[in-house]
PDB file of N, CA, C and O in Angstrom:
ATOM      1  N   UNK A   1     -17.520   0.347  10.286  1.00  0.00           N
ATOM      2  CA  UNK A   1     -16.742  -0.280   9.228  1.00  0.00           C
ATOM      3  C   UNK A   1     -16.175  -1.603   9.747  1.00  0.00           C
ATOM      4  O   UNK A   1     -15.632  -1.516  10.849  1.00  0.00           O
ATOM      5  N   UNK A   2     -16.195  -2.911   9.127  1.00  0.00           N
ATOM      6  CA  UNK A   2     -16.079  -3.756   9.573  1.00  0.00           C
ATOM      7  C   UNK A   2     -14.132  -4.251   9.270  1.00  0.00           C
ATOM      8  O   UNK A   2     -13.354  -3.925   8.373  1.00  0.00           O
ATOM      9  N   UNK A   3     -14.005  -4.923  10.199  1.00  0.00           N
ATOM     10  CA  UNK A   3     -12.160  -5.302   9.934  1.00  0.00           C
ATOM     11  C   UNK A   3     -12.316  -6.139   9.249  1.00  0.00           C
ATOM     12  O   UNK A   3     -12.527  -7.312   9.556  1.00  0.00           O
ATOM     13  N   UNK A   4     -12.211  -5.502   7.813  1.00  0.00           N
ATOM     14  CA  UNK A   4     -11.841  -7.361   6.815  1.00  0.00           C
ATOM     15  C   UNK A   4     -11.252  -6.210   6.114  1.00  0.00           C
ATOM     16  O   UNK A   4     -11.395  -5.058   6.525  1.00  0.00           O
ATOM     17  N   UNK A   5     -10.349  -6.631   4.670  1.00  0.00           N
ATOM     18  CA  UNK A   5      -9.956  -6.084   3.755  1.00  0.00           C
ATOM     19  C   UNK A   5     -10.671  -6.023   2.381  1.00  0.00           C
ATOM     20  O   UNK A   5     -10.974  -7.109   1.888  1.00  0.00           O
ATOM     21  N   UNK A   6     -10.944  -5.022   1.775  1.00  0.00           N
ATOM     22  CA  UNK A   6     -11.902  -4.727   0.934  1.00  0.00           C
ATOM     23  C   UNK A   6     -11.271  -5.587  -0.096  1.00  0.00           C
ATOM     24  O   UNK A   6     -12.198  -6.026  -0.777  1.00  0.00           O
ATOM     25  N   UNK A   7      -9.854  -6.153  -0.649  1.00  0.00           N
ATOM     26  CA  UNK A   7      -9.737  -6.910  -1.914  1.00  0.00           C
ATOM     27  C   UNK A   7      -9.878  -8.184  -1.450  1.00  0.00           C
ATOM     28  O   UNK A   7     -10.830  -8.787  -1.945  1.00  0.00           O
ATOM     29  N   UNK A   8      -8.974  -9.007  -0.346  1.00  0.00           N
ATOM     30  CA  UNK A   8      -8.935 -10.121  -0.712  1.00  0.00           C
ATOM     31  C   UNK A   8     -10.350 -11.025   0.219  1.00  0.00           C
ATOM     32  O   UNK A   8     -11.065 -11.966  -0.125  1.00  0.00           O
ATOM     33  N   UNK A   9     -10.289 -10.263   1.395  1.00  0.00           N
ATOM     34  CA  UNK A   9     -11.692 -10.370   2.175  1.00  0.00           C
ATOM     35  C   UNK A   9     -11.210 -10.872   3.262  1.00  0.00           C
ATOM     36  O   UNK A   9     -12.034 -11.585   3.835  1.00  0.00           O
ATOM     37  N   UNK A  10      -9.869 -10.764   3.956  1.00  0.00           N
ATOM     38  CA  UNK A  10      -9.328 -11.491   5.085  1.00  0.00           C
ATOM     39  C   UNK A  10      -9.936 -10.609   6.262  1.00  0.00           C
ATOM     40  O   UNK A  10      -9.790  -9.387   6.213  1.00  0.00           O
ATOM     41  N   UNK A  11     -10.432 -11.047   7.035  1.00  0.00           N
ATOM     42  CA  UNK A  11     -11.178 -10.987   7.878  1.00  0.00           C
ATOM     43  C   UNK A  11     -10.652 -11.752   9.772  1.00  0.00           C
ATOM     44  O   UNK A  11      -9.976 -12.779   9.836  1.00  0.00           O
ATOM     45  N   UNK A  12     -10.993 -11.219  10.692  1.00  0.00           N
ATOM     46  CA  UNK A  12     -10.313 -12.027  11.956  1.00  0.00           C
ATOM     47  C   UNK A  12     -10.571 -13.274  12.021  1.00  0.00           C
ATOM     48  O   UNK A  12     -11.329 -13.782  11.195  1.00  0.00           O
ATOM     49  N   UNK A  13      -9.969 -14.031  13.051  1.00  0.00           N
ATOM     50  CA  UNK A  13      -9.459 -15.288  13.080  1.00  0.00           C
ATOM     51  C   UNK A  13      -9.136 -15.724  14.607  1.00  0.00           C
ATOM     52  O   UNK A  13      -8.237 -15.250  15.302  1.00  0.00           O
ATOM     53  N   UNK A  14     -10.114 -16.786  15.002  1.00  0.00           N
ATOM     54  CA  UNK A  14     -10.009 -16.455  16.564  1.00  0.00           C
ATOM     55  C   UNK A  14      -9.374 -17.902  16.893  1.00  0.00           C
ATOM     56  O   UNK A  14      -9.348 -18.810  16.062  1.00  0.00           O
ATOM     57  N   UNK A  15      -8.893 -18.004  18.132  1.00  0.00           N
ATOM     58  CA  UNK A  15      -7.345 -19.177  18.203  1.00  0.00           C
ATOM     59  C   UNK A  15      -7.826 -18.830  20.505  1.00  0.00           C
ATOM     60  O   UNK A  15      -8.741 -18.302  21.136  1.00  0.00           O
ATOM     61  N   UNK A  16      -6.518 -19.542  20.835  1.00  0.00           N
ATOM     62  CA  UNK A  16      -6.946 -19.392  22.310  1.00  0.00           C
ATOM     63  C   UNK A  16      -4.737 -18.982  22.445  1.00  0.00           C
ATOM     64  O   UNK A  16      -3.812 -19.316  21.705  1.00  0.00           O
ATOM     65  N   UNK A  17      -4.766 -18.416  23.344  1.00  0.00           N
ATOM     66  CA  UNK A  17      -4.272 -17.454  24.578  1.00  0.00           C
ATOM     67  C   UNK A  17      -3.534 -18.846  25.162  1.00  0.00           C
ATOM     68  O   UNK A  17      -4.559 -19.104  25.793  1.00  0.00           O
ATOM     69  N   UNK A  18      -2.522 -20.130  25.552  1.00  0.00           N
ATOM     70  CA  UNK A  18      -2.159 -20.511  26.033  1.00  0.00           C
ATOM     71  C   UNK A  18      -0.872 -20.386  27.140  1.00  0.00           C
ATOM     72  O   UNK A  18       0.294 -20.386  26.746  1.00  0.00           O
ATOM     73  N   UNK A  19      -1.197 -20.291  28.406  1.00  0.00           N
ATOM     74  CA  UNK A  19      -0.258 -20.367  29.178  1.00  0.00           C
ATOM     75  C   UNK A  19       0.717 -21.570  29.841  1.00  0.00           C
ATOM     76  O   UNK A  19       0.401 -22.760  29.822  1.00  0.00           O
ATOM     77  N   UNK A  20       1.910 -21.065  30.407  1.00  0.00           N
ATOM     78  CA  UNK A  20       2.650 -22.407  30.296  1.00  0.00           C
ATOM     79  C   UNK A  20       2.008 -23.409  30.808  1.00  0.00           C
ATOM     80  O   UNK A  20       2.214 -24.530  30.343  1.00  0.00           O
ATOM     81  N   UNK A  21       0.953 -23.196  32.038  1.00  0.00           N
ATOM     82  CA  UNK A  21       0.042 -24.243  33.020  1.00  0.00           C
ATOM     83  C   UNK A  21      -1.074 -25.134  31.646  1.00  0.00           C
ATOM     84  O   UNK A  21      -1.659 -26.198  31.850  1.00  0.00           O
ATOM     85  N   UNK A  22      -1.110 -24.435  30.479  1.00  0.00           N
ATOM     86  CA  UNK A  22      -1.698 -24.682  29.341  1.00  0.00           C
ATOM     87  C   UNK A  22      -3.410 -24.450  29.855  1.00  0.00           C
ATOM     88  O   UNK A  22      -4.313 -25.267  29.676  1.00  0.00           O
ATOM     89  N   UNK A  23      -3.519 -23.207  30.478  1.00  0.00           N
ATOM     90  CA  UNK A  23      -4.534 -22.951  30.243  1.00  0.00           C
ATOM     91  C   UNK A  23      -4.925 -22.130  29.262  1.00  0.00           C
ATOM     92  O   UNK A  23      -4.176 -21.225  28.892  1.00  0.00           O
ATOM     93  N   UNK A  24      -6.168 -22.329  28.693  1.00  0.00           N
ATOM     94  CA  UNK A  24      -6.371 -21.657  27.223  1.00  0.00           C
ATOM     95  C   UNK A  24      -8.042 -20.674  27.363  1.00  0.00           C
ATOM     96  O   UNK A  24      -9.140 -21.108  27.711  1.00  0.00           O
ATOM     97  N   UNK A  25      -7.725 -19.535  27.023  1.00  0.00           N
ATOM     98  CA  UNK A  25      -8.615 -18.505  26.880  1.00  0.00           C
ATOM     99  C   UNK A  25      -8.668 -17.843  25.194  1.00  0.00           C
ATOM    100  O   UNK A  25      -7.776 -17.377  24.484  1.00  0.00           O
ATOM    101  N   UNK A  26      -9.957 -18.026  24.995  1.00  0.00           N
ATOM    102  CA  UNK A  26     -10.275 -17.116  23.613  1.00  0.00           C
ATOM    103  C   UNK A  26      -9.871 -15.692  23.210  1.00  0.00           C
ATOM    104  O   UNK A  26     -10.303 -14.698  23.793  1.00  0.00           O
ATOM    105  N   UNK A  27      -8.763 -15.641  21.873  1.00  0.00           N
ATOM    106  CA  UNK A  27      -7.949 -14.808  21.710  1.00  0.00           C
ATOM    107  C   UNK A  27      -9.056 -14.232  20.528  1.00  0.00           C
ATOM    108  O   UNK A  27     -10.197 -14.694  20.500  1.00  0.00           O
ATOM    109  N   UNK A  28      -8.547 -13.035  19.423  1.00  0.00           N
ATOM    110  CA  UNK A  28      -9.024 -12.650  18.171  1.00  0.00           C
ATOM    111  C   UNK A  28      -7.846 -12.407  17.955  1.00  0.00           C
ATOM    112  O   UNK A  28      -7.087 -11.933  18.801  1.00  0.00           O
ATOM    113  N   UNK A  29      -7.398 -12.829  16.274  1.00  0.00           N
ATOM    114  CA  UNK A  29      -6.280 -12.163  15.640  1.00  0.00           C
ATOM    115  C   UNK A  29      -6.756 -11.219  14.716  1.00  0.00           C
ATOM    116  O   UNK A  29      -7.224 -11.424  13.596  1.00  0.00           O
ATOM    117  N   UNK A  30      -6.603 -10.275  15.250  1.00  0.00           N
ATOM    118  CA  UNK A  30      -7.084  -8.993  13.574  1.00  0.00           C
ATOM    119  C   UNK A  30      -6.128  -9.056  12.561  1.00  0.00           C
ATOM    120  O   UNK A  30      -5.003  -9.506  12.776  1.00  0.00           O
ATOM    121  N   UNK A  31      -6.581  -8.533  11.197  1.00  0.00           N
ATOM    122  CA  UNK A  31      -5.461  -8.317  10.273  1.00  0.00           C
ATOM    123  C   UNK A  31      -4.775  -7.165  10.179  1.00  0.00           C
ATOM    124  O   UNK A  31      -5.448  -6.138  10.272  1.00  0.00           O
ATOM    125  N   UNK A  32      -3.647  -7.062  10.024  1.00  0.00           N
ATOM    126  CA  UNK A  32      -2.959  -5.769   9.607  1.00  0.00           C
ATOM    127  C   UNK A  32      -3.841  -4.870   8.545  1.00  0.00           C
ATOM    128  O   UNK A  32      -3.636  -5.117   7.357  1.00  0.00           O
ATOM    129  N   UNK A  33      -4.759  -3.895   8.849  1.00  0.00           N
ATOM    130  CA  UNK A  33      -5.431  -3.309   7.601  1.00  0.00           C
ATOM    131  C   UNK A  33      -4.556  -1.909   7.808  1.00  0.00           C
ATOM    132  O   UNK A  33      -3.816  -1.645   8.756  1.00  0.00           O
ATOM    133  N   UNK A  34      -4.986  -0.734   6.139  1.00  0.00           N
ATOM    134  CA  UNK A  34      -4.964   0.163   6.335  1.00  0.00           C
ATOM    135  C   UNK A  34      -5.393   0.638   5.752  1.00  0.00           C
ATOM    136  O   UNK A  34      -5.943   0.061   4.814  1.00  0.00           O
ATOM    137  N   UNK A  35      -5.460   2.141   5.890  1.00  0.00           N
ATOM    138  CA  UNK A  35      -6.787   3.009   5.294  1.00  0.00           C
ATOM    139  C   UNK A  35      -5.914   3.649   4.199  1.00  0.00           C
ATOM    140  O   UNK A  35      -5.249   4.632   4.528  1.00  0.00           O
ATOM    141  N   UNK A  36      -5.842   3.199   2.928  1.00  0.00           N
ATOM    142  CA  UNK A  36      -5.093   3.732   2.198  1.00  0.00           C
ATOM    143  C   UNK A  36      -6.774   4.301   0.775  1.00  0.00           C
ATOM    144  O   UNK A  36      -7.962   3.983   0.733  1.00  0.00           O
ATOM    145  N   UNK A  37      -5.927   5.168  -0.053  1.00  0.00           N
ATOM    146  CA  UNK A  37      -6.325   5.947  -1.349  1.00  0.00           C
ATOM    147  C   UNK A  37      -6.358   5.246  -2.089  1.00  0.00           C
ATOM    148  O   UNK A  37      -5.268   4.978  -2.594  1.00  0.00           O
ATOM    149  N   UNK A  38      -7.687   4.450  -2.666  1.00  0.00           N
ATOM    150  CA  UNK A  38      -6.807   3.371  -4.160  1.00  0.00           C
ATOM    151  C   UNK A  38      -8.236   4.050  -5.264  1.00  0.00           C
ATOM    152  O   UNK A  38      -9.331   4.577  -5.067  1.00  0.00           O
ATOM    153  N   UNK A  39      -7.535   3.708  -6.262  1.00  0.00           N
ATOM    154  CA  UNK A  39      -8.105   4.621  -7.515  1.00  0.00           C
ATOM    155  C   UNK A  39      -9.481   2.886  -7.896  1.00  0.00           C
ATOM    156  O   UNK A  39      -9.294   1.809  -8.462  1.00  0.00           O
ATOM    157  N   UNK A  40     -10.559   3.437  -7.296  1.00  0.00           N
ATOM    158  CA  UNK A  40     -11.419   2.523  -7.505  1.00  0.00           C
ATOM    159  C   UNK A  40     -12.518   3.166  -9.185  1.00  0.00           C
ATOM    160  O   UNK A  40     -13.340   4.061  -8.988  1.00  0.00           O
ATOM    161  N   UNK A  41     -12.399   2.748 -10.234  1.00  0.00           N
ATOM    162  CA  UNK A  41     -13.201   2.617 -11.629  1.00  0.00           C
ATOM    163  C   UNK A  41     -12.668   4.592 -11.704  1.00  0.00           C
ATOM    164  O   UNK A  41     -13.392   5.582 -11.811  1.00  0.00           O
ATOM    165  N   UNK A  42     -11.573   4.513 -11.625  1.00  0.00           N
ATOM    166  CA  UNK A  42     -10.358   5.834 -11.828  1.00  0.00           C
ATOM    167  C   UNK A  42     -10.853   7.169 -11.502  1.00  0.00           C
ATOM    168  O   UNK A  42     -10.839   8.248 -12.095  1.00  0.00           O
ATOM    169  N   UNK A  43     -11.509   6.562  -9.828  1.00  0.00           N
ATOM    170  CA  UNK A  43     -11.989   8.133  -8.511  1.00  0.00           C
ATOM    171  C   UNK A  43     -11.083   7.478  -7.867  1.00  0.00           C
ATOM    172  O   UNK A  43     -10.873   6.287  -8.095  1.00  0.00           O
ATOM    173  N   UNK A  44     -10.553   8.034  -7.149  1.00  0.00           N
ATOM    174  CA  UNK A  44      -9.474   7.939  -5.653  1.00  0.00           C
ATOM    175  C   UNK A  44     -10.751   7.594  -4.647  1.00  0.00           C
ATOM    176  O   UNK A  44     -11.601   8.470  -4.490  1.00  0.00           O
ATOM    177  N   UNK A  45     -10.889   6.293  -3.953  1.00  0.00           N
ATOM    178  CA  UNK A  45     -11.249   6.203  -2.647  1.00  0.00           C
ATOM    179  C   UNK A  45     -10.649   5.471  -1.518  1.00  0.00           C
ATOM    180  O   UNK A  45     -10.036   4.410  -1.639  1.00  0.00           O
ATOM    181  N   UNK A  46     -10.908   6.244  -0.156  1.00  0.00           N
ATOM    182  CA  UNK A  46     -10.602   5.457   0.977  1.00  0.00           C
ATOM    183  C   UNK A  46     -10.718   4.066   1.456  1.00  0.00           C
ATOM    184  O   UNK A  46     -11.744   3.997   2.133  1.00  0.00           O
ATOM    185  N   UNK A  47     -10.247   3.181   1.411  1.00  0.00           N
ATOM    186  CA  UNK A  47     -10.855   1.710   1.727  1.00  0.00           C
ATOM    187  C   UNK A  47      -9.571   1.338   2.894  1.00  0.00           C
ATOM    188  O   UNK A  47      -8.494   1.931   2.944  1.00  0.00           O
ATOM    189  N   UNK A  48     -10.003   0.209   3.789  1.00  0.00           N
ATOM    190  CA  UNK A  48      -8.737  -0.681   4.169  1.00  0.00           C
ATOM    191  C   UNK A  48      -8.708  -1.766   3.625  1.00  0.00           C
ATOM    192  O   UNK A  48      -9.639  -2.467   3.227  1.00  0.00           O
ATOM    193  N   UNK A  49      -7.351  -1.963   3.591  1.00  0.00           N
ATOM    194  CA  UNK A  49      -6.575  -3.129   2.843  1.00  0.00           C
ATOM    195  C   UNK A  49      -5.572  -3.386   3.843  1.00  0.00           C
ATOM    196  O   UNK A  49      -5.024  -2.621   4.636  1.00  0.00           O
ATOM    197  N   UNK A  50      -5.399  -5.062   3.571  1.00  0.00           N
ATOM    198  CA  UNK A  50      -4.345  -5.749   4.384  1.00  0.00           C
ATOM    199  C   UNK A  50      -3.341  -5.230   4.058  1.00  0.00           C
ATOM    200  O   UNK A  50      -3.463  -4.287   3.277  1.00  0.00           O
ATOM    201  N   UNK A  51      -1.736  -5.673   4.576  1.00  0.00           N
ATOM    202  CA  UNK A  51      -0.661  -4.855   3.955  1.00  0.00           C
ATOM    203  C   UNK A  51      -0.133  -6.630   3.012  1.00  0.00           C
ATOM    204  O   UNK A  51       0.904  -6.512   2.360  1.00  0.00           O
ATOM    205  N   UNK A  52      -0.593  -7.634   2.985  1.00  0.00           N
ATOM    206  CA  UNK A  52      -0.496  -8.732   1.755  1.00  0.00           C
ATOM    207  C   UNK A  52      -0.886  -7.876   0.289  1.00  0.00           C
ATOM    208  O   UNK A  52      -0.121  -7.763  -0.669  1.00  0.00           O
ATOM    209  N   UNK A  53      -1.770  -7.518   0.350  1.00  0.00           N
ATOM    210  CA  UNK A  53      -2.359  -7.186  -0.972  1.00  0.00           C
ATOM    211  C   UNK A  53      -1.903  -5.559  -1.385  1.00  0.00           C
ATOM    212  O   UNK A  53      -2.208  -5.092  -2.482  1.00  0.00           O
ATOM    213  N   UNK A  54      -1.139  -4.776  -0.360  1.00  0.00           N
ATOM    214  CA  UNK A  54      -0.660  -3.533  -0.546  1.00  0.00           C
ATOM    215  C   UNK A  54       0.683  -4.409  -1.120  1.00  0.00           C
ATOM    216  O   UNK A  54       0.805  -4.250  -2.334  1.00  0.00           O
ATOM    217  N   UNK A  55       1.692  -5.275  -0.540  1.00  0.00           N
ATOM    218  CA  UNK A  55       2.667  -5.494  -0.742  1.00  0.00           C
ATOM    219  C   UNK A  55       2.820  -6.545  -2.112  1.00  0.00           C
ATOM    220  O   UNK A  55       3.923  -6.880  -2.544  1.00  0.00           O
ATOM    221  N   UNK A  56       1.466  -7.017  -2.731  1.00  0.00           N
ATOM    222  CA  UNK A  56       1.596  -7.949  -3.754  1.00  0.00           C
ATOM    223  C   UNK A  56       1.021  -7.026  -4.960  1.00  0.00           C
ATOM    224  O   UNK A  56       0.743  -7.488  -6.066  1.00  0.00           O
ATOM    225  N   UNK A  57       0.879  -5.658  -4.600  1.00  0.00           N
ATOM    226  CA  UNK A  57       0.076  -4.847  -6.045  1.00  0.00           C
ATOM    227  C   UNK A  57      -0.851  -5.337  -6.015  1.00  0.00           C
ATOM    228  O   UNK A  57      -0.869  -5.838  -7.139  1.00  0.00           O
ATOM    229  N   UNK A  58      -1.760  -5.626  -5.543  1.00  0.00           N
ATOM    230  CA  UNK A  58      -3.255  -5.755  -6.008  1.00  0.00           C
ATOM    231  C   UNK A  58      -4.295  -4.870  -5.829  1.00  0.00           C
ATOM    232  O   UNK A  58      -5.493  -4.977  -6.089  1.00  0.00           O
ATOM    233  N   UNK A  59      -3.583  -3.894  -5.298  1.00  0.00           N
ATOM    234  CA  UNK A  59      -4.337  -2.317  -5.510  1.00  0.00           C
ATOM    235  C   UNK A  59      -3.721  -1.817  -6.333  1.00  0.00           C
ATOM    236  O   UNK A  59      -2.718  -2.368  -6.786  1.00  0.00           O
ATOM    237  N   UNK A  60      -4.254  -0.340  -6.861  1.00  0.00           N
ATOM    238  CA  UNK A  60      -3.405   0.622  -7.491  1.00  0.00           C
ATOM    239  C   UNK A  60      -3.993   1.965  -6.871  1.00  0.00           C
ATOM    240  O   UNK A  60      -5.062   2.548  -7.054  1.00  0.00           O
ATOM    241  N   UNK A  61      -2.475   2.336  -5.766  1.00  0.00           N
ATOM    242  CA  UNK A  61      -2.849   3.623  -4.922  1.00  0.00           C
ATOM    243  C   UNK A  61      -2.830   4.566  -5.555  1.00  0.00           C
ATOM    244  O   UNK A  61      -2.069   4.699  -6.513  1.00  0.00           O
ATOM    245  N   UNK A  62      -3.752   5.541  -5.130  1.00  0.00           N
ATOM    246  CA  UNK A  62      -3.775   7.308  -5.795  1.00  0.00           C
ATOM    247  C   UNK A  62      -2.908   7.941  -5.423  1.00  0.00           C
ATOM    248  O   UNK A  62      -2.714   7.821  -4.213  1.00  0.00           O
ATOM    249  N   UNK A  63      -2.347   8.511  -5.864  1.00  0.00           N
ATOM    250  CA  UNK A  63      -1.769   9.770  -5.546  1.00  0.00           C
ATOM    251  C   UNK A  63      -1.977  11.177  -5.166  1.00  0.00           C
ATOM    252  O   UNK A  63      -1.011  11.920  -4.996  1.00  0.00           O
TER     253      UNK A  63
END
């Protein structure tokens, strides 16, 4: 299963690691996902989602 979020499609994001000497090494930022219940065409399924799009309603979780 790949790390992106199934609604909005945010996906990693790679940046560098700087130390005070400013040496710089290749970092990855993952997104906050999670494996939540959302009522996809009104079945409950498993997907991850960022917690942006948990926290803006753009799912609608099952119960």
């Amino acid at each position: 299963m790949a790390r992106a979020c199934s609604v909005c499609g945010k996906g990693r994001s790679v940046g560098n690691n700087v130390s005070h000497a400013n040496n710089k090494n290749k970092r990855v930022f993952q997104p906050n996902l999670q494996r939540v219940k959302v009522l996809i065409n009104k079945t409950p399924k498993r997907v991850m989602v960022c917690t942006r799009c948990l926290r803006s309603n753009l799912v609608q979780k099952a119960i």
